[in-house]
N, CA, C and O atoms as a CHARMM CRD file, in Angstrom:
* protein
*
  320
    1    1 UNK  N    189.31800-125.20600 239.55600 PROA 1      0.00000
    2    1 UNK  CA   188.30400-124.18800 239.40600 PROA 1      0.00000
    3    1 UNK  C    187.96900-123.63800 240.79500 PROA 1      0.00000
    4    1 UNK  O    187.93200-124.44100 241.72800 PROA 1      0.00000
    5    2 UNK  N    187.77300-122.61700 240.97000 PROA 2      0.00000
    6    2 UNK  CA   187.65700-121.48300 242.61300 PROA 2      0.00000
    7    2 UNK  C    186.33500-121.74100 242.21000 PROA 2      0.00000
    8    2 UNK  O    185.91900-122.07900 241.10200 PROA 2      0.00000
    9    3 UNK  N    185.49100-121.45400 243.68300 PROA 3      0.00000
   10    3 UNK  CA   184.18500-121.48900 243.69400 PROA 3      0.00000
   11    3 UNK  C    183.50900-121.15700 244.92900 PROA 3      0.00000
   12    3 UNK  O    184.33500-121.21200 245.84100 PROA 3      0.00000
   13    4 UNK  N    182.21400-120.79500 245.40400 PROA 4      0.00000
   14    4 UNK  CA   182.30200-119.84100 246.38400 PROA 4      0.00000
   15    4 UNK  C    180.48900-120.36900 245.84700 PROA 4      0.00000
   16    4 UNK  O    179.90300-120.53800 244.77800 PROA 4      0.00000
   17    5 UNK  N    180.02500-120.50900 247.88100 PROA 5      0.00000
   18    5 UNK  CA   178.72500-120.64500 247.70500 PROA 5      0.00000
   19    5 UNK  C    177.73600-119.97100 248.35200 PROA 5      0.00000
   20    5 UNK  O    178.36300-119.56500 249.33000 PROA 5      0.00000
   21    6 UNK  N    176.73800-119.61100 248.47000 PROA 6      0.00000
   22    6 UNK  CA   175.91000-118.63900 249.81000 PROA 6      0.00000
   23    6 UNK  C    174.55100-119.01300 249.63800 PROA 6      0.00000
   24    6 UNK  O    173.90300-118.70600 248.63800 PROA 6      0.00000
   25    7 UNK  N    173.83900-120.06200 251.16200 PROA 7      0.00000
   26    7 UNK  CA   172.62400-119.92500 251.53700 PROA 7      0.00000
   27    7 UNK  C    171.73200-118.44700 250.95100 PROA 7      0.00000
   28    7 UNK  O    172.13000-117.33700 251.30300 PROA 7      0.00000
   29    8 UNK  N    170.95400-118.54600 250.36700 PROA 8      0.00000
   30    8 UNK  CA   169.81500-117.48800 250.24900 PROA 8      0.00000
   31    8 UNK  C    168.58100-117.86600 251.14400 PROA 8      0.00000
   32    8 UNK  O    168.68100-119.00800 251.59300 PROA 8      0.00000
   33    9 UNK  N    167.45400-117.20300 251.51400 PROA 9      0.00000
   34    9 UNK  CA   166.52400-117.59000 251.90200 PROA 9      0.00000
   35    9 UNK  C    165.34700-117.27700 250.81800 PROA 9      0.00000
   36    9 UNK  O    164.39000-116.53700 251.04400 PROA 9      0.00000
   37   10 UNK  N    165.62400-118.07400 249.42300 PROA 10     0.00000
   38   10 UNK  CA   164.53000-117.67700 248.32600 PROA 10     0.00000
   39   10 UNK  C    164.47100-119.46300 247.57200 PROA 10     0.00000
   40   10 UNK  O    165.11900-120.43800 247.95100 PROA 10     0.00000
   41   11 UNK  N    163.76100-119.40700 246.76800 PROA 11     0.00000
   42   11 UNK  CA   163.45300-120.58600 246.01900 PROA 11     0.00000
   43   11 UNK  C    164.73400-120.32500 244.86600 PROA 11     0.00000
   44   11 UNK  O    165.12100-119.18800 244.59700 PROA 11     0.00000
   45   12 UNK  N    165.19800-121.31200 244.37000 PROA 12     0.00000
   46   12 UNK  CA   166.15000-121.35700 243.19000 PROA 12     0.00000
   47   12 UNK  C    165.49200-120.41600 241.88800 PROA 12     0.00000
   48   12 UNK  O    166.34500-119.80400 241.24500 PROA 12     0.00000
   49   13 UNK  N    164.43100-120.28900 241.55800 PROA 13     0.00000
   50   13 UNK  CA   163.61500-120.01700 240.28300 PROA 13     0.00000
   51   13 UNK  C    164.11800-117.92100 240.70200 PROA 13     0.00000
   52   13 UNK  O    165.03300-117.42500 240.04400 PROA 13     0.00000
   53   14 UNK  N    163.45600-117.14800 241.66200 PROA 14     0.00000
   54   14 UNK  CA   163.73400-115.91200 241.92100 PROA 14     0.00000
   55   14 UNK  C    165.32600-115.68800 241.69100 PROA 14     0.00000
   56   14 UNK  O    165.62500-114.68200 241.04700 PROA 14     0.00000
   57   15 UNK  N    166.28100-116.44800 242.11000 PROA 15     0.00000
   58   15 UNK  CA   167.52700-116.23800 241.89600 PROA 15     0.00000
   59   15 UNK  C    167.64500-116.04600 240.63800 PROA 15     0.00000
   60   15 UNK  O    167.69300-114.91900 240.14500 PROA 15     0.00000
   61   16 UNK  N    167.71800-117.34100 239.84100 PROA 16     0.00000
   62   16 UNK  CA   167.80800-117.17100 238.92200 PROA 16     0.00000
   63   16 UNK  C    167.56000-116.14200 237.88500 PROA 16     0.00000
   64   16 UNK  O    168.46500-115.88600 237.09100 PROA 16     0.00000
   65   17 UNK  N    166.51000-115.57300 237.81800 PROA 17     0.00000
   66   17 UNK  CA   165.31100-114.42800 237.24900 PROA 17     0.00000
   67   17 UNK  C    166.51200-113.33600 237.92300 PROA 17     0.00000
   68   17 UNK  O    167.25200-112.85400 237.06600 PROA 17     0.00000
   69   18 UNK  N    166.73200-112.97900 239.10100 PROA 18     0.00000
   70   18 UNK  CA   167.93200-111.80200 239.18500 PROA 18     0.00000
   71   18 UNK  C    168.88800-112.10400 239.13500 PROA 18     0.00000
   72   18 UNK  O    169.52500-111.43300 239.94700 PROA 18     0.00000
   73   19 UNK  N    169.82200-113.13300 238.37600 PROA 19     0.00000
   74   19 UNK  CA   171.06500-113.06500 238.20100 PROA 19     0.00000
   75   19 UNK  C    170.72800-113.18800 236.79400 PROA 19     0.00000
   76   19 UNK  O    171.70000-112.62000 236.29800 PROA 19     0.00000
   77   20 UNK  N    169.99700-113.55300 235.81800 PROA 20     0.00000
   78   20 UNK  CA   169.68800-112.93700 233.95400 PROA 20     0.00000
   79   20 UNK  C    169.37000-111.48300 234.54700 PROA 20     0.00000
   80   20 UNK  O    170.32700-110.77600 234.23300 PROA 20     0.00000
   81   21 UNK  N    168.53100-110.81600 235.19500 PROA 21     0.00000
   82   21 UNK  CA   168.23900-109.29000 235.72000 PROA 21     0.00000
   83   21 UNK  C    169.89900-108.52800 235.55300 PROA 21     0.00000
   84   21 UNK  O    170.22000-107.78600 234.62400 PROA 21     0.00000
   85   22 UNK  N    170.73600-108.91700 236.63200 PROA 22     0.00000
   86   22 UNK  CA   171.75400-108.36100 236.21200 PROA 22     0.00000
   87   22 UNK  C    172.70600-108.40900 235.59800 PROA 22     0.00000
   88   22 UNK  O    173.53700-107.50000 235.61100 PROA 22     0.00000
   89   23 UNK  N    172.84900-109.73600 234.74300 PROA 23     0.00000
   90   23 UNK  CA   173.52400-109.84800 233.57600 PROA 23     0.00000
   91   23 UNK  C    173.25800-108.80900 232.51000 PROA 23     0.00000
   92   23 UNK  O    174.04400-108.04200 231.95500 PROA 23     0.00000
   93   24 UNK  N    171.51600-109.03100 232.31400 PROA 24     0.00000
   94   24 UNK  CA   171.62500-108.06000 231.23100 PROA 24     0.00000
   95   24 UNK  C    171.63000-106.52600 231.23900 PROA 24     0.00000
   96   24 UNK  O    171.81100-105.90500 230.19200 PROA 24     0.00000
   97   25 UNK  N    171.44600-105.95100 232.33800 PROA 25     0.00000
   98   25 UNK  CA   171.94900-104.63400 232.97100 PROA 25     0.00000
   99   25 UNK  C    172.79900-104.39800 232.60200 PROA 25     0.00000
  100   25 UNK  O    173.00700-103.40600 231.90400 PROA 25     0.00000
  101   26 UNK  N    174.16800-105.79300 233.16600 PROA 26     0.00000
  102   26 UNK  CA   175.67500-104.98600 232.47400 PROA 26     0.00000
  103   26 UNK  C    175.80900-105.41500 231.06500 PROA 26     0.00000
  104   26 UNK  O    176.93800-105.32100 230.58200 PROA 26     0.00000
  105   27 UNK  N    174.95400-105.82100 230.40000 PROA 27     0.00000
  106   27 UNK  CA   175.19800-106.13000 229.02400 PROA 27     0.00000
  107   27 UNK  C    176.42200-107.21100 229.08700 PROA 27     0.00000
  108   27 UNK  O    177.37100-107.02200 228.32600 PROA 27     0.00000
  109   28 UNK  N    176.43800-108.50300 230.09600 PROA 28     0.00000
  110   28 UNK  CA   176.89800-109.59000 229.74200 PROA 28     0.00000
  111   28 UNK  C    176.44400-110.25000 228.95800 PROA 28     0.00000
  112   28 UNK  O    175.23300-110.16500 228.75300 PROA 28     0.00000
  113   29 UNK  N    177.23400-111.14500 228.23300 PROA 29     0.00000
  114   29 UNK  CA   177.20000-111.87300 227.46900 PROA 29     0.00000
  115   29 UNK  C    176.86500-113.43400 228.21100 PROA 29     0.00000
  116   29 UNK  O    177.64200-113.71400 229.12400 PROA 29     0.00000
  117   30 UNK  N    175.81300-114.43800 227.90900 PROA 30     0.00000
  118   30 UNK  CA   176.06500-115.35600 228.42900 PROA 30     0.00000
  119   30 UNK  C    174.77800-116.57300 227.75400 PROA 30     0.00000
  120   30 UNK  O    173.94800-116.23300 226.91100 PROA 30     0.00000
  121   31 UNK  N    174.87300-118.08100 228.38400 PROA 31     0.00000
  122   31 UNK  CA   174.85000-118.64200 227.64600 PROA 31     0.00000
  123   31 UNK  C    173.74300-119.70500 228.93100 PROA 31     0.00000
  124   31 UNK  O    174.11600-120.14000 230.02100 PROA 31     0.00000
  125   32 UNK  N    172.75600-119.81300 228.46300 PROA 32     0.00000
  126   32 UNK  CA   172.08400-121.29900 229.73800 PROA 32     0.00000
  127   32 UNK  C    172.49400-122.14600 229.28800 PROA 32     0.00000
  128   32 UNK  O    172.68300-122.13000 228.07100 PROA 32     0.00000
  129   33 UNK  N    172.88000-123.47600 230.19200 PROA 33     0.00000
  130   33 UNK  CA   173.47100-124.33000 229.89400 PROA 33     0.00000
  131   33 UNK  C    172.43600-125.46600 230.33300 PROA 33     0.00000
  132   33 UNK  O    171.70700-125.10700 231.25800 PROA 33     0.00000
  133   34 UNK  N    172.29200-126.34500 230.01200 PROA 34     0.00000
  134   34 UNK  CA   171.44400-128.16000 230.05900 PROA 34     0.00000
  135   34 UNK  C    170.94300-128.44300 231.75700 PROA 34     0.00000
  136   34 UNK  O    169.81600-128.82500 232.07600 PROA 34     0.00000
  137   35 UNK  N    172.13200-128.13900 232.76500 PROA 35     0.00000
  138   35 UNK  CA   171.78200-128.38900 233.89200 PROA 35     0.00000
  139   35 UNK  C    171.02500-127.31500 234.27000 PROA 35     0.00000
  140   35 UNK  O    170.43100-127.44600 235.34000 PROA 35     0.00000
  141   36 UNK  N    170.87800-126.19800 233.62300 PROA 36     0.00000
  142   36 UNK  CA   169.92600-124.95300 234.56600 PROA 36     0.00000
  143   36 UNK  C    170.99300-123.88100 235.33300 PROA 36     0.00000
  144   36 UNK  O    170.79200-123.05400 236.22200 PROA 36     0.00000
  145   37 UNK  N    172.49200-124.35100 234.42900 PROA 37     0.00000
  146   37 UNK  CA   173.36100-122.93900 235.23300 PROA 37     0.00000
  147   37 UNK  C    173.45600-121.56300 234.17500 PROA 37     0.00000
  148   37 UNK  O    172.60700-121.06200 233.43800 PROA 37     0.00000
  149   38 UNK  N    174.35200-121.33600 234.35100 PROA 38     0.00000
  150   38 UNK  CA   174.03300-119.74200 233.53000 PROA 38     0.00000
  151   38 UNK  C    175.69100-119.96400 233.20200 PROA 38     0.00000
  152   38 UNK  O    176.38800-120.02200 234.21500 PROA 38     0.00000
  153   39 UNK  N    176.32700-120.08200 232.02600 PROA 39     0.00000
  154   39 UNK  CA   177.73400-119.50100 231.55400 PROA 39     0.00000
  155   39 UNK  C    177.74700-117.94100 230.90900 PROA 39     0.00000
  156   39 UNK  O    177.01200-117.39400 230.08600 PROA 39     0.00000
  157   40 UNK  N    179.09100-117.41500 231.77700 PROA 40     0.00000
  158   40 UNK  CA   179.15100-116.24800 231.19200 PROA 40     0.00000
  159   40 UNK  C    179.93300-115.51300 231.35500 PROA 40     0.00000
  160   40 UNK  O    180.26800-115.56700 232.53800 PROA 40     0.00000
  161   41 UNK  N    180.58300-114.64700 230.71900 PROA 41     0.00000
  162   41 UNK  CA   182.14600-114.01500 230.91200 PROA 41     0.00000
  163   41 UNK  C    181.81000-112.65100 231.12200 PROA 41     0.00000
  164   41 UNK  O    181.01800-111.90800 230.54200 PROA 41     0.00000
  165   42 UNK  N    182.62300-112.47300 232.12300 PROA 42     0.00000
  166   42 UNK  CA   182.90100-111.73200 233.04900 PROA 42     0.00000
  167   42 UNK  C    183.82300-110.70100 233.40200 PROA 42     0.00000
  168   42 UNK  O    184.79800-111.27700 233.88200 PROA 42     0.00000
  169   43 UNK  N    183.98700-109.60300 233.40600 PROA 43     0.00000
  170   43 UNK  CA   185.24300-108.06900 233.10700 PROA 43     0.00000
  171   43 UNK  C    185.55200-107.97800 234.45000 PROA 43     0.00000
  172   43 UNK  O    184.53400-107.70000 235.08300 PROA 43     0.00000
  173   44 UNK  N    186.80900-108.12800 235.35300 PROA 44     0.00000
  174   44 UNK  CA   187.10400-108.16800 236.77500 PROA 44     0.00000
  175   44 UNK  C    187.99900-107.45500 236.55300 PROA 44     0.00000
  176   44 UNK  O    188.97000-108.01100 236.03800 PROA 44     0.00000
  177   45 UNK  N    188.12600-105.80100 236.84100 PROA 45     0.00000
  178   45 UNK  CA   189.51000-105.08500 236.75300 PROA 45     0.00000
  179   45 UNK  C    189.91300-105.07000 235.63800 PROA 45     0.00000
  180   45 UNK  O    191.13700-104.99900 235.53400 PROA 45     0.00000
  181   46 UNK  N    189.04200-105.13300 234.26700 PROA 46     0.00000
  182   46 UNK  CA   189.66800-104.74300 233.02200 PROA 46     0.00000
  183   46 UNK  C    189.95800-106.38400 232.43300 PROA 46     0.00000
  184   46 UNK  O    190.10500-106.48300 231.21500 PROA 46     0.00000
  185   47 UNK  N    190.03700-107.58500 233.22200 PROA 47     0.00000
  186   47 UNK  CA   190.80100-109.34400 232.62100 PROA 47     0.00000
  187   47 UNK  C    189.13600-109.78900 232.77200 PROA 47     0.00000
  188   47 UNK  O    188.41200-109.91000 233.76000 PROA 47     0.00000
  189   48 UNK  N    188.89200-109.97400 231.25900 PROA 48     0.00000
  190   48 UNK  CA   187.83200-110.84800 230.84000 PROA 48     0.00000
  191   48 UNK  C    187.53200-112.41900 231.57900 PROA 48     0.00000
  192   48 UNK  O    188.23600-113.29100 231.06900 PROA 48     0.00000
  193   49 UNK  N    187.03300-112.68900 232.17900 PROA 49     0.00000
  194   49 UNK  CA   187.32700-114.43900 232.59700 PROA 49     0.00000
  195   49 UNK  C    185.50000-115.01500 232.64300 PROA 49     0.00000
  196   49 UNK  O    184.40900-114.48800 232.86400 PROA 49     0.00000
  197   50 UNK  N    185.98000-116.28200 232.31600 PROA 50     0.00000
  198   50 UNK  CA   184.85900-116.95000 232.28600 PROA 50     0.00000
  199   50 UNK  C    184.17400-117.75000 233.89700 PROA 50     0.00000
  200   50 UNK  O    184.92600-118.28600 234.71200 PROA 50     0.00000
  201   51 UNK  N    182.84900-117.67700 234.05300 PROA 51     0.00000
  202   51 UNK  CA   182.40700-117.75600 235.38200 PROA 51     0.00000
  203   51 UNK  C    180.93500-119.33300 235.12400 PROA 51     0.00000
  204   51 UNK  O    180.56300-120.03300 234.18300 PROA 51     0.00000
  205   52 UNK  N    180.81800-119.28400 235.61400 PROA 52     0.00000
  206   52 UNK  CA   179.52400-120.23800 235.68800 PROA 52     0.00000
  207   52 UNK  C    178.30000-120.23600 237.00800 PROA 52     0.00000
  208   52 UNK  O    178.48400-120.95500 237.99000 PROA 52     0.00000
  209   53 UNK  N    177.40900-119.59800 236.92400 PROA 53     0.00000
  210   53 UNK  CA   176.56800-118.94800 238.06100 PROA 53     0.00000
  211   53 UNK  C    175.07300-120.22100 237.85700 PROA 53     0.00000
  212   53 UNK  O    174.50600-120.74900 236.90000 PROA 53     0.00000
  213   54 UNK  N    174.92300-120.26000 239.53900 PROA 54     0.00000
  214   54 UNK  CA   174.41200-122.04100 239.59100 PROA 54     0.00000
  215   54 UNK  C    173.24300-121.54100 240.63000 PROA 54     0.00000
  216   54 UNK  O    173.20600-120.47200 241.24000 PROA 54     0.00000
  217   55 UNK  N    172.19500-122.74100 240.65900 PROA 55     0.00000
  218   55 UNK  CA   171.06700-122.78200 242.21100 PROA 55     0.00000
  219   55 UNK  C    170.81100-123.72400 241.93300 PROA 55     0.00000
  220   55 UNK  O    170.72200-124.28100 240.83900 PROA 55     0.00000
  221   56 UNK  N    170.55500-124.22300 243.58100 PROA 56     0.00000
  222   56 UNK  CA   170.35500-125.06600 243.87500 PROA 56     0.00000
  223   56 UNK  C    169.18700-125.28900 244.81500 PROA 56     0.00000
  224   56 UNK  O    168.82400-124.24500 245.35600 PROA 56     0.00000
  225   57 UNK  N    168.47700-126.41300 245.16700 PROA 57     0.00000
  226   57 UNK  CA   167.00900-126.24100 246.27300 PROA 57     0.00000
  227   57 UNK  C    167.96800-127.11700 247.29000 PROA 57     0.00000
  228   57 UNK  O    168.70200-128.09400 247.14400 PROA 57     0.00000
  229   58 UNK  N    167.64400-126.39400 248.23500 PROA 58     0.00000
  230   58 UNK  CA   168.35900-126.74600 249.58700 PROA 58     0.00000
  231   58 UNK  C    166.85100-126.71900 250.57700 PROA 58     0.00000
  232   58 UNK  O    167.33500-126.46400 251.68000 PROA 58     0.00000
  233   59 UNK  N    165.76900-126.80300 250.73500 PROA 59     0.00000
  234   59 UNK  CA   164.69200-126.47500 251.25300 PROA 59     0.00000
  235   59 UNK  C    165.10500-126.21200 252.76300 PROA 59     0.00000
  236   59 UNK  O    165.93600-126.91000 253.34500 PROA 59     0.00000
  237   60 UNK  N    164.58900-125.37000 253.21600 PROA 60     0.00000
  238   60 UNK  CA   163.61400-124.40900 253.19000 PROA 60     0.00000
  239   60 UNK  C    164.42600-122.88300 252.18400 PROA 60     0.00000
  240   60 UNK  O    163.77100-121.85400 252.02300 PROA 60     0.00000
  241   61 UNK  N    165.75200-123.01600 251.67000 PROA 61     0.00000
  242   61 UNK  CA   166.42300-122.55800 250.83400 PROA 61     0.00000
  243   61 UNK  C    167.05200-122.69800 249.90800 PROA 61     0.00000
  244   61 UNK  O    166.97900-123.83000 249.43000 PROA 61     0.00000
  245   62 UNK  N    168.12700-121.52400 249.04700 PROA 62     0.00000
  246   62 UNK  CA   168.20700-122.41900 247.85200 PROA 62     0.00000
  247   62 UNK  C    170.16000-121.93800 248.15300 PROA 62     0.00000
  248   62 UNK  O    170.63700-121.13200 248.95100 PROA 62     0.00000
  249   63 UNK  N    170.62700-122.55400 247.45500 PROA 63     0.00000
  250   63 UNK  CA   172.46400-122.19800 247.44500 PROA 63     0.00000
  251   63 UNK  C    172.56100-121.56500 246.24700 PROA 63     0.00000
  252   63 UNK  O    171.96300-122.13100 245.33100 PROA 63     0.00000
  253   64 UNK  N    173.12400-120.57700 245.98300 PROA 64     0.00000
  254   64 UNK  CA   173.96600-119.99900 245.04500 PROA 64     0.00000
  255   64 UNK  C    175.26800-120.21200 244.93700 PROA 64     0.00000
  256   64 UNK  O    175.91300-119.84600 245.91900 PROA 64     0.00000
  257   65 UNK  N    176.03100-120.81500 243.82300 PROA 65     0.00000
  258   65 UNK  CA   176.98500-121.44700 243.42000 PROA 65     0.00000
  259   65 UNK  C    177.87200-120.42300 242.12100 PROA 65     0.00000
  260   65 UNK  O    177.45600-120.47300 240.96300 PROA 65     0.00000
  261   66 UNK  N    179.04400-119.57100 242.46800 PROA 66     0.00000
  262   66 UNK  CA   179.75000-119.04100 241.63200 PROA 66     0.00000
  263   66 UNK  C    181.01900-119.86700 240.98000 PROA 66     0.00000
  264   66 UNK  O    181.98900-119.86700 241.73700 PROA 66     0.00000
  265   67 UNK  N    181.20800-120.52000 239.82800 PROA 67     0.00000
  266   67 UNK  CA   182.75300-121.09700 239.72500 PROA 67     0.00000
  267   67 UNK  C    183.37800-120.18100 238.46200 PROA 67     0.00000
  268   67 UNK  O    182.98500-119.78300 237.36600 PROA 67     0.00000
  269   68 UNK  N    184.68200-120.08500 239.34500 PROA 68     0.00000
  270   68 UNK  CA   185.51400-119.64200 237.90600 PROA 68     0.00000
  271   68 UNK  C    185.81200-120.10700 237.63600 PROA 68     0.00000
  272   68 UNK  O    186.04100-121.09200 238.33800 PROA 68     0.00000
  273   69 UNK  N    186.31700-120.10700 236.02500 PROA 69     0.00000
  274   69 UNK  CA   187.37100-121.35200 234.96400 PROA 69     0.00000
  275   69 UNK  C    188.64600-120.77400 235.50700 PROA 69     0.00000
  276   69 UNK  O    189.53200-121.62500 235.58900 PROA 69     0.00000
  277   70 UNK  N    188.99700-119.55800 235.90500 PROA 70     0.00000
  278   70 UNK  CA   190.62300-119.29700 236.20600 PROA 70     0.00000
  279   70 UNK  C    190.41600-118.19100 237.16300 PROA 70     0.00000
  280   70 UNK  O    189.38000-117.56400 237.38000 PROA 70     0.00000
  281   71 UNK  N    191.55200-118.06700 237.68000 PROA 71     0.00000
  282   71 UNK  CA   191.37200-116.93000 238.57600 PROA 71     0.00000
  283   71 UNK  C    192.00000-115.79600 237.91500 PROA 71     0.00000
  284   71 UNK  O    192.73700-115.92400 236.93700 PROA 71     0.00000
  285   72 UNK  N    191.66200-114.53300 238.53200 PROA 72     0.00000
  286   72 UNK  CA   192.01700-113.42300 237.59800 PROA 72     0.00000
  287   72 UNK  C    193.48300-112.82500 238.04400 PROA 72     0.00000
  288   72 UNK  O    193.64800-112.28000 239.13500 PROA 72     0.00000
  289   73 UNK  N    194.40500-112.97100 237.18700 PROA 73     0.00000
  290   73 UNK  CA   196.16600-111.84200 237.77000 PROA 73     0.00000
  291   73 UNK  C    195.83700-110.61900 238.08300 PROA 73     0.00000
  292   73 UNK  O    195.23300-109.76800 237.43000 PROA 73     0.00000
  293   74 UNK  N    196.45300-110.58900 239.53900 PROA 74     0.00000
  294   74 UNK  CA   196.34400-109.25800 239.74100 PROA 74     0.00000
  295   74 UNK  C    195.52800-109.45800 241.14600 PROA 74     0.00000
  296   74 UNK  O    195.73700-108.67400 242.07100 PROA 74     0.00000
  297   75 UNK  N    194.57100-110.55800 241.28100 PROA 75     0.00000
  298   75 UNK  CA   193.89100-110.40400 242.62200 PROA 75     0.00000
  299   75 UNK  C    193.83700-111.73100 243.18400 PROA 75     0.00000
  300   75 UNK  O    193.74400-112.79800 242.57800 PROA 75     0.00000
  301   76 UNK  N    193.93800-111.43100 244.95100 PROA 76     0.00000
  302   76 UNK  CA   194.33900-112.34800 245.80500 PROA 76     0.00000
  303   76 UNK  C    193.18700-113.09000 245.91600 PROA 76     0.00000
  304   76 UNK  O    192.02900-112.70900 245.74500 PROA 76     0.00000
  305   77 UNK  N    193.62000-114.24700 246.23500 PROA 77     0.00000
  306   77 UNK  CA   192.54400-115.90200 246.87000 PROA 77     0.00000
  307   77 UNK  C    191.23900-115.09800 247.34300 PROA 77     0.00000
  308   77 UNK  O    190.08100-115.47500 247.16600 PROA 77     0.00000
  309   78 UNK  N    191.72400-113.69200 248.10100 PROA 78     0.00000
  310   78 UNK  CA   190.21900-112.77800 248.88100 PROA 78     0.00000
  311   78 UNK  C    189.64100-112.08200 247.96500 PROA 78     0.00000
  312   78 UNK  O    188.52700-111.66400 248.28000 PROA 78     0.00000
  313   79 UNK  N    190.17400-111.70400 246.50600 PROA 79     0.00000
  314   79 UNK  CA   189.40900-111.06600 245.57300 PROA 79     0.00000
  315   79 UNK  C    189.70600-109.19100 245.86900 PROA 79     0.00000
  316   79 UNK  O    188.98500-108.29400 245.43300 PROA 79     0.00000
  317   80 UNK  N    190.92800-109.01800 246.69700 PROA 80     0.00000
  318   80 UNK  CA   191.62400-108.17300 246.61600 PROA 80     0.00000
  319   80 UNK  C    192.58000-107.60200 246.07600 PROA 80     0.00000
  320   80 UNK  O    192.96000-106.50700 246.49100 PROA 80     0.00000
């Protein structure tokens, strides 16, 4: 599974609240899961793939955590 993480300087709870914000903007489909992550599939260049969007408390910040179930054909390790 690929996965990719980034320091924020916010509490885990605000993240969260804008990543459902722009899920439902693009009219994703998705699913909360038991630990407090977010499942949800994802349109990259037209190839549907499934993702799993995460936070974490890192104090005095929080980590944002993206994993894919597969990577998408067609684009490089850089997402090019």
């Amino acid at each position: 599974m690929n996965s990719v993480q980034q320091g924020l300087p916010y509490t885990r709870q605000p993240i969260l609240y804008e990543l459902y914000n722009v899920l439902d903007s693009k009219k994703s489909e998705y699913n909360k899961m038991k630990n407090g992550g977010i499942a949800t599939g994802v349109t990259v260049y037209g190839s549907r793939r499934g993702a799993t969007l995460s936070g974490s408390e890192h104090p005095p910040a929080a980590v944002l955590t993206v994993e894919s179930s597969a990577p998408c054909e067609g684009l490089s390790r850089q997402g090019g």
